[in-house]
GUKE-954178 format. One record per atom (N, C-alpha, C): residue in one letter; x, y, z. Coordinates in steps of 0.2 Angstrom, whole numbers, plus 5000, padded with zeros to 4 digits. Atoms other than C-alpha are relative to their C-alpha. Layout:
BEGIN
aXYZ;...
***
This chain:
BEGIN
x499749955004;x459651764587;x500450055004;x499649964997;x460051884601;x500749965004;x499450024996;x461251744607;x500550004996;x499249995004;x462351754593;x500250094998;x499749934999;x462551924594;x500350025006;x499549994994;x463251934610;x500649975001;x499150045002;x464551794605;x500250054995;x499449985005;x465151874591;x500150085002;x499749934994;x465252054603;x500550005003;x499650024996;x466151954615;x500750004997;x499350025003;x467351874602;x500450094997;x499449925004;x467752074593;x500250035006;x499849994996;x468052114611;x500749995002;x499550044999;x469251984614;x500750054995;x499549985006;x470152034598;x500250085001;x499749934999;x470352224604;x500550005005;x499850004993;x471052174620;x500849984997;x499150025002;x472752114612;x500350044994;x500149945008;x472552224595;x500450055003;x499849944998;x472752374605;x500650015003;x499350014999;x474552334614;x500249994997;x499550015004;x475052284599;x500150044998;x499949935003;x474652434591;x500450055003;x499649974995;x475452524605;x500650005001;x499349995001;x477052454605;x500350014994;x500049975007;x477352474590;x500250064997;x499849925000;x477352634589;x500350025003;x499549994997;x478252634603;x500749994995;x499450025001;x479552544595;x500250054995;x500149965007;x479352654577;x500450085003;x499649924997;x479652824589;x500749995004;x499350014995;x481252744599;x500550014992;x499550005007;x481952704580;x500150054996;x499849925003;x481652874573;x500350045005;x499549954995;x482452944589;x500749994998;x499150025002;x484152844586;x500250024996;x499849995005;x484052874569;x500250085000;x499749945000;x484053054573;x500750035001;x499449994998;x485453054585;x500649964997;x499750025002;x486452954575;x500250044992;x499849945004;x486353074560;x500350075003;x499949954999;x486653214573;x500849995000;x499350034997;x488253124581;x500550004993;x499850005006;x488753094563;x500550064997;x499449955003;x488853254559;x500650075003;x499349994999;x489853314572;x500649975000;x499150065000;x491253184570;x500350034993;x499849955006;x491153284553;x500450065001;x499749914998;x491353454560;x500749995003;x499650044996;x492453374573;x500850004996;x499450045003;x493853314559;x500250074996;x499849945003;x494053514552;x500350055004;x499649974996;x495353574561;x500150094999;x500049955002;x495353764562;x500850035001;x499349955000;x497053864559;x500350084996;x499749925002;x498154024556;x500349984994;x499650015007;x498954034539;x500350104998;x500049945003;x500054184534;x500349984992;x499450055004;x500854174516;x500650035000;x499349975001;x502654184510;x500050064995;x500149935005;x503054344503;x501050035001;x499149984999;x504754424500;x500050055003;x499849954996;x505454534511;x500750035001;x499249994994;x507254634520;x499749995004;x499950004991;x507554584537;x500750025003;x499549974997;x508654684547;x500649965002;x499650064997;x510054584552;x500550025007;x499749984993;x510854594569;x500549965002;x499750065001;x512154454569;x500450015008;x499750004994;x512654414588;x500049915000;x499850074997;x513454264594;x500450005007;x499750024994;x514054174609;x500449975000;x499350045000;x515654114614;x500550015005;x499350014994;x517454084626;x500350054998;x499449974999;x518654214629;x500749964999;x499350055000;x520254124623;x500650045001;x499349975000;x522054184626;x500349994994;x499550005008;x523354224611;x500149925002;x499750065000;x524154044617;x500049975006;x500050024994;x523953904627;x500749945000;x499550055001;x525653774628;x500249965006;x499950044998;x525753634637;x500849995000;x499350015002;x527653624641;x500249915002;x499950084999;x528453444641;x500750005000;x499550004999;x529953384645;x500449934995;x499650035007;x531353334630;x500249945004;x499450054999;x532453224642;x499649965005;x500150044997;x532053074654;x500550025006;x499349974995;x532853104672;x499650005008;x500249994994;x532353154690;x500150095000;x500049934999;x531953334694;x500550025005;x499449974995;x533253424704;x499850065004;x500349925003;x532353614702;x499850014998;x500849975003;x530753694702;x500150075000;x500049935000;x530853874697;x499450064999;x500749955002;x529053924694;x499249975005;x500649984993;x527353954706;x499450014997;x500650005003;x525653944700;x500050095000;x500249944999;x525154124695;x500650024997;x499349955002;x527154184691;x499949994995;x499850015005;x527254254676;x500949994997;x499350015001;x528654214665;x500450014992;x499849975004;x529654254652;x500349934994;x499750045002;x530254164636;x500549975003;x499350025001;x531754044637;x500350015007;x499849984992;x531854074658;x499949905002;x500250084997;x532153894666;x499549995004;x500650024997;x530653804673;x500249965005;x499750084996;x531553644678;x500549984999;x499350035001;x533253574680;x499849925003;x499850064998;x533553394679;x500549965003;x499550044998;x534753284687;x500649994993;x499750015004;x536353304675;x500649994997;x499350025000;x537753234681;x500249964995;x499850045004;x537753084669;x500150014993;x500149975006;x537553204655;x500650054998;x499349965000;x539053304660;x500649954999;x499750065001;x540053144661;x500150014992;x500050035006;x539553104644;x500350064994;x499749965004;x539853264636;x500950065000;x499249984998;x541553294644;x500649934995;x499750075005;x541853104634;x500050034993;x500150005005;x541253174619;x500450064997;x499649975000;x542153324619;x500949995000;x499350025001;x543853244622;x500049944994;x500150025007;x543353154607;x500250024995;x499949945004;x543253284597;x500450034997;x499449975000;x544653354602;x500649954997;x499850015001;x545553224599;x499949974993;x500150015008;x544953184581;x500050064995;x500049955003;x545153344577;x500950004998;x499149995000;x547253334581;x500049964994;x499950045005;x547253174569;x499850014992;x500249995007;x546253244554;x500550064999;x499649975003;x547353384556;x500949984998;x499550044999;x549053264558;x500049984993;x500050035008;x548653184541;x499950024994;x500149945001;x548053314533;x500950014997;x499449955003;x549853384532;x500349924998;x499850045003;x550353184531;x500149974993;x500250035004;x549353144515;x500450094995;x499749935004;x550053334508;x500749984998;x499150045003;x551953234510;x500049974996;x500050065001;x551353094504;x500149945003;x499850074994;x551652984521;x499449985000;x500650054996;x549752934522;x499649994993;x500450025002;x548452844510;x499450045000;x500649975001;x546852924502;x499449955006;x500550044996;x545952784511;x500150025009;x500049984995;x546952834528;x499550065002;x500249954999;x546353004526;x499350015001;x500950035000;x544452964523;x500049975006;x500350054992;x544452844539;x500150065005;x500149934997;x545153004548;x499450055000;x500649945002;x543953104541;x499549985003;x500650034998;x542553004544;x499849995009;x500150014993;x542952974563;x500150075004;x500149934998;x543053174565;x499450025000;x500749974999;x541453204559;x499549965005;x500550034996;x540753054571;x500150025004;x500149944995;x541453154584;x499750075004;x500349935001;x540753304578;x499350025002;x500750004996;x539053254579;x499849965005;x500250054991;x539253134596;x500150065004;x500049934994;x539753324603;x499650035000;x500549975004;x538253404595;x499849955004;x500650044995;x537153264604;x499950005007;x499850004993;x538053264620;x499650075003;x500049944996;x537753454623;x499250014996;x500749995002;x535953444615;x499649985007;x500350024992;x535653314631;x500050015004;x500249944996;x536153434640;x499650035002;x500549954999;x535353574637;x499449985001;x500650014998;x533953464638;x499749985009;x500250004992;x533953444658;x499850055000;x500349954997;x533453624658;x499549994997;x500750005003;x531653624653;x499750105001;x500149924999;x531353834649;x499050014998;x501049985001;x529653924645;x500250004990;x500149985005;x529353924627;x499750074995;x500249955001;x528454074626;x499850055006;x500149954994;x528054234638;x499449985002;x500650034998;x526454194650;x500150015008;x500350024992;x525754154666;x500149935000;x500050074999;x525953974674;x499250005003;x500750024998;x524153904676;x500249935001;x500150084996;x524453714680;x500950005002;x499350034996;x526053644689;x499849945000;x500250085000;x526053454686;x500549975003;x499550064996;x527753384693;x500450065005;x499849994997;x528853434707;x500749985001;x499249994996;x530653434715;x500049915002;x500050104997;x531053214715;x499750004995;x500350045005;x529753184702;x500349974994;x499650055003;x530453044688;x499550034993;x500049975003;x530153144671;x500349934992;x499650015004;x530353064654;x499750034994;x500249985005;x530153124637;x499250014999;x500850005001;x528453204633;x499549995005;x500549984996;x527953214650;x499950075001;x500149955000;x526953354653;x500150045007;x499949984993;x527553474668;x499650085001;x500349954998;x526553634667;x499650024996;x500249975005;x525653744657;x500050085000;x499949925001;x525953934650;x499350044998;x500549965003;x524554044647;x500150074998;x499949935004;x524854204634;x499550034999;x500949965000;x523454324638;x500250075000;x500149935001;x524254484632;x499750014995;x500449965008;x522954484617;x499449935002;x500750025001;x521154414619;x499849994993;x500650025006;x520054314606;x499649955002;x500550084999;x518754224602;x500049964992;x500050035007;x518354094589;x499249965000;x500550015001;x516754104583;x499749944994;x500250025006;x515653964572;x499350034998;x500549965003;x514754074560;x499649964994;x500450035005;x513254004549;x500250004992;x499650005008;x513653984529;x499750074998;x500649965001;x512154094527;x500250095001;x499649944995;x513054234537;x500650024998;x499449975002;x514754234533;x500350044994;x500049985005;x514654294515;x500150095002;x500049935000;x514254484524;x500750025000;x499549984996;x515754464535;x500850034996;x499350015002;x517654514530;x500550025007;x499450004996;x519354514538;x500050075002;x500049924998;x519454694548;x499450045001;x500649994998;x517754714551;x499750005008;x500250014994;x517254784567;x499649975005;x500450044996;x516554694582;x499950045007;x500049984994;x515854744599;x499849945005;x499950074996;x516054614614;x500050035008;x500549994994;x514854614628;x500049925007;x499750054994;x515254514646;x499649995002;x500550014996;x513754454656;x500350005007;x499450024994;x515154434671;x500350095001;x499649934998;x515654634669;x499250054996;x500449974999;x513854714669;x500150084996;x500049935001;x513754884658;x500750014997;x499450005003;x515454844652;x500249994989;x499850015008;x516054864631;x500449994997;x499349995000;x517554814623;x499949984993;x500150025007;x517954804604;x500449964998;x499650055003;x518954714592;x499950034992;x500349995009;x518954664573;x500049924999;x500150075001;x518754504565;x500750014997;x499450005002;x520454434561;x500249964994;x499950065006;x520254274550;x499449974998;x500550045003;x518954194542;x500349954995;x499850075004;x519253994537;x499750014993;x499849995009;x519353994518;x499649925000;x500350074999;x518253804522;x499450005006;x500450014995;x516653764530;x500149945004;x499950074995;x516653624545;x499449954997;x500550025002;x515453484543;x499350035002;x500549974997;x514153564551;x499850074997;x500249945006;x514153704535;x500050065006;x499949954995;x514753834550;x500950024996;x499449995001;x516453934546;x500350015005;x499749974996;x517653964558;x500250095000;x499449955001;x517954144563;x500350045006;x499449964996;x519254234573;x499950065004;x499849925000;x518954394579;x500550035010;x499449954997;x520354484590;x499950065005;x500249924996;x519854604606;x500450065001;x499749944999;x520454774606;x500350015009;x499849974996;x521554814621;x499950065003;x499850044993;x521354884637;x499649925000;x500350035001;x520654734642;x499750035010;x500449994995;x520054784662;x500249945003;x500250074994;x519254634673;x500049964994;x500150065004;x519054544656;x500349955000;x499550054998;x519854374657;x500049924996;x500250055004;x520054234647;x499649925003;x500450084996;x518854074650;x499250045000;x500649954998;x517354214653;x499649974992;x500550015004;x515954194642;x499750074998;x500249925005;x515354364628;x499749964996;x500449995007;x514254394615;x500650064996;x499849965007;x514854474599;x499650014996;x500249965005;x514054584589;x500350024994;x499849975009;x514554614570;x499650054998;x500449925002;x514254784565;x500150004991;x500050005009;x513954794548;x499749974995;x499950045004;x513154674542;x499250014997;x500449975002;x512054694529;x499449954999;x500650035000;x510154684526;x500049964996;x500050055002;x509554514521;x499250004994;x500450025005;x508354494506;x499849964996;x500250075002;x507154344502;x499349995001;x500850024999;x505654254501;x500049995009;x500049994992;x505154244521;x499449985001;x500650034998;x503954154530;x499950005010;x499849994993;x503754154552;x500149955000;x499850084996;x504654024561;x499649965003;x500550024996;x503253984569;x499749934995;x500450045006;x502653894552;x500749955001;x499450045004;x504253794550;x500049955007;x500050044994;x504153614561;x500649955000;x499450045001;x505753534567;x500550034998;x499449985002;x507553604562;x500050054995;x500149955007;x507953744550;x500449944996;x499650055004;x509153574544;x499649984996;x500550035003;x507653494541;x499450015002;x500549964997;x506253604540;x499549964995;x500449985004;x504553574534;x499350025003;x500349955000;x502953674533;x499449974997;x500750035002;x500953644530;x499850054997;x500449955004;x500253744515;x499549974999;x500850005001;x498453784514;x500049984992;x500450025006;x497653694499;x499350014998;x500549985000;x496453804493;x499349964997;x500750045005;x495453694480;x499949965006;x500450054995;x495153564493;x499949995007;x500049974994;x495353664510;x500249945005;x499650054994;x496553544518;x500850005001;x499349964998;x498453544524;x500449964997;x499750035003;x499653494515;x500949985001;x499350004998;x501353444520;x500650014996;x499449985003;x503053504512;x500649995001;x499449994999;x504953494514;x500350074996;x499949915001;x505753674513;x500949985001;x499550014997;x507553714513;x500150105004;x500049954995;x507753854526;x501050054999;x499649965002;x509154004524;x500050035008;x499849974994;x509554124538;x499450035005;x500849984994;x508154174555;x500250085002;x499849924997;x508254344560;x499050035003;x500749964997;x506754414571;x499449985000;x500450025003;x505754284569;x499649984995;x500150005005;x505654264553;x500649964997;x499550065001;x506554094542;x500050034993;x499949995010;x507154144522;x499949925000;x500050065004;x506554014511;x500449994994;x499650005007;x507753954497;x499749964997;x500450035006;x506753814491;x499349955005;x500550025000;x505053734491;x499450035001;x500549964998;x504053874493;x500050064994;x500049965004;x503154004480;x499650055004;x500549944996;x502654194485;x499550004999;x500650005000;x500954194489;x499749945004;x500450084997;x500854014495;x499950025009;x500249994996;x500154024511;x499949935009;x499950064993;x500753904528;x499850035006;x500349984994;x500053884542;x500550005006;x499750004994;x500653954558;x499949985008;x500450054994;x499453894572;x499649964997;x500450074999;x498853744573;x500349934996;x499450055004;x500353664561;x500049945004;x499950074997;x500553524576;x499549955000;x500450064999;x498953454576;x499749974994;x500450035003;x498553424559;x500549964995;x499650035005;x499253304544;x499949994994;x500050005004;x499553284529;x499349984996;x500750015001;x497553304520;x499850025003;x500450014993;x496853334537;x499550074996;x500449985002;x495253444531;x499950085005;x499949934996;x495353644538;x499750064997;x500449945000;x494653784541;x500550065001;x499649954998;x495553964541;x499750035006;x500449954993;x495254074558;x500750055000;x499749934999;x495954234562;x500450005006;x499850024993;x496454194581;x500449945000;x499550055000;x497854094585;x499649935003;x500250064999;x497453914587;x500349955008;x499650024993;x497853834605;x500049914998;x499650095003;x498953664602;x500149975005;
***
């Protein structure tokens, strides 16, 4: 009796001896799997937090904006002319020097004109002598010694005269090559021997006793502007220096690039100012602008093709738009279409979010 008690001691013994590892790991495993689980719901939930981009939003709201309308541009001279030469020939005489000013209608260049003198010494005794015959028959056909038909042949070979004499002293006068307008010489292309023919170019004039520029003014802008409207024209190259004007023309057409051409005309003395220099102009006058208004900062990509992320309050996420954009002044872009007062876009953190993307408002600027 006591010996089966000690076997079956021995056997519940046995059986603890593996029982209890198991139960041990086990639980181990139980507490590994409740760890993960945890950390897999924490990770979770920041991948959540994570995906709510936090941003600035101001809204649109209608406003004036002071306008200060300055632009950038070339100094141009009243005229520039490329002078060319009428006739075909060899140059004989050069009468102008880089720098010398000159006068209308003062010769530049003389051609070689012998052949030309020839010709209209031919043409001339031409003339002369169709002129003796139309008058000879003339009194003939008045006797009645000459035919209606003679007198017409006459006729007609006087006036061929008339205009081969007319041609002859045209291509004359065109060995002189003159200035077309009063100026300064800036380029010198041909020389004394050089072989000239028609519509080669041999210098160029430059007429700089009147400054302008030619400004392209936005559409948005030019509606302030009028013809006579003062200007003030500041030099980066003359330091502390001011010089005025007015606007002279404004195109009556936009370019393709919805920009006007306009004109304006600088007020004489002119100083050191000098054409080719680079100024700003200022437009005085122009008045305040009144619209709906949003910051630049909100608008991504061109004022051509601008668009802008409004806060979507029901479902606090960003939503993308196409706008159409109007004049920038200070900062600040007029909206003409795709926005209502009150809507609200965001100005930081615009780059890093998209269409949906889920967001939070914040007061401090958002670093992109």
């Amino acid at each position: 009796m006591q010996l089966a008690s000690s076997t079956s001691l021995r056997h519940a013994m046995n059986r603890l001896k593996w029982i209890i590892p198991v139960l041990i790991g086990s639980g181990v495993v139980i507490a590994v799997l409740a760890h993960n689980k945890r950390t897999l719901q924490e990770r979770r939930s920041q991948n959540v937090l994570q995906t709510i981009i936090p941003v600035v939003a101001e809204p649109a709201r209608w406003d004036t904006l002071a306008r200060s309308l300055e632009m950038v541009g070339s100094i141009l001279p009243n005229n520039i002319v490329q002078v060319a030469s009428e006739a075909n020939g060899r140059i004989v005489a050069c009468n102008i020097e880089l720098g010398r000013s000159v006068r209308q209608g003062d010769v530049l260049y003389v051609l070689d004109d012998e052949l030309r003198r020839a010709q209209l010494m031919t043409a001339q005794a031409n003339f002369e002598k169709a002129k003796s015959d139309s008058a000879r028959y003339w009194f003939l056909k008045q006797q009645g010694s000459a035919t209606d038909a003679q007198w017409e042949q006459v006729l007609l070979q006087y006036r061929l005269a008339e205009a081969q004499l007319i041609q002859a002293r045209r291509a004359l006068n065109d060995t002189r090559i003159k200035a077309p307008i009063s100026g300064v010489i800036t380029a010198k292309r041909v020389d004394v021997g050089t072989m000239v023919n028609p519509g080669t170019v041999v210098c160029e004039i430059v007429d700089a006793s009147k400054l302008k520029m030619l400004l392209n003014v936005p559409e948005q802008d030019v509606l302030s502007l009028a013809v006579g409207d003062p200007v003030e024209v500041q030099c980066d190259a003359l330091p502390g220096s001011m010089f005025h004007g007015r606007i002279t023309a404004i195109a009556p057409k936009a370019s393709d690039a919805h920009t006007f051409p306009v004109e304006v005309t600088i007020t004489p003395p002119y100083g050191q100012l000098k054409a080719g220099m680079f100024a700003r102009v200022r437009f005085r006058g122009v008045k305040p602008l009144v619209g709906l208004v949003i910051p630049r900062d909100a608008v991504l990509g061109s004022l051509r093709d601008a668009r802008v992320f409004v806060v979507d309050s029901a479902t606090n996420t960003a939503r993308e738009r196409r706008i159409r954009c109007g004049a920038e002044r200070n900062g600040y872009v007029v909206v003409l279409e795709g926005l209502s007062a009150g809507e609200r876009v965001i100005v930081s953190g615009n780059n890093i979010v998209t269409d949906g993307t889920p967001i939070v408002l914040n007061t401090q600027k958002v670093e992109q």
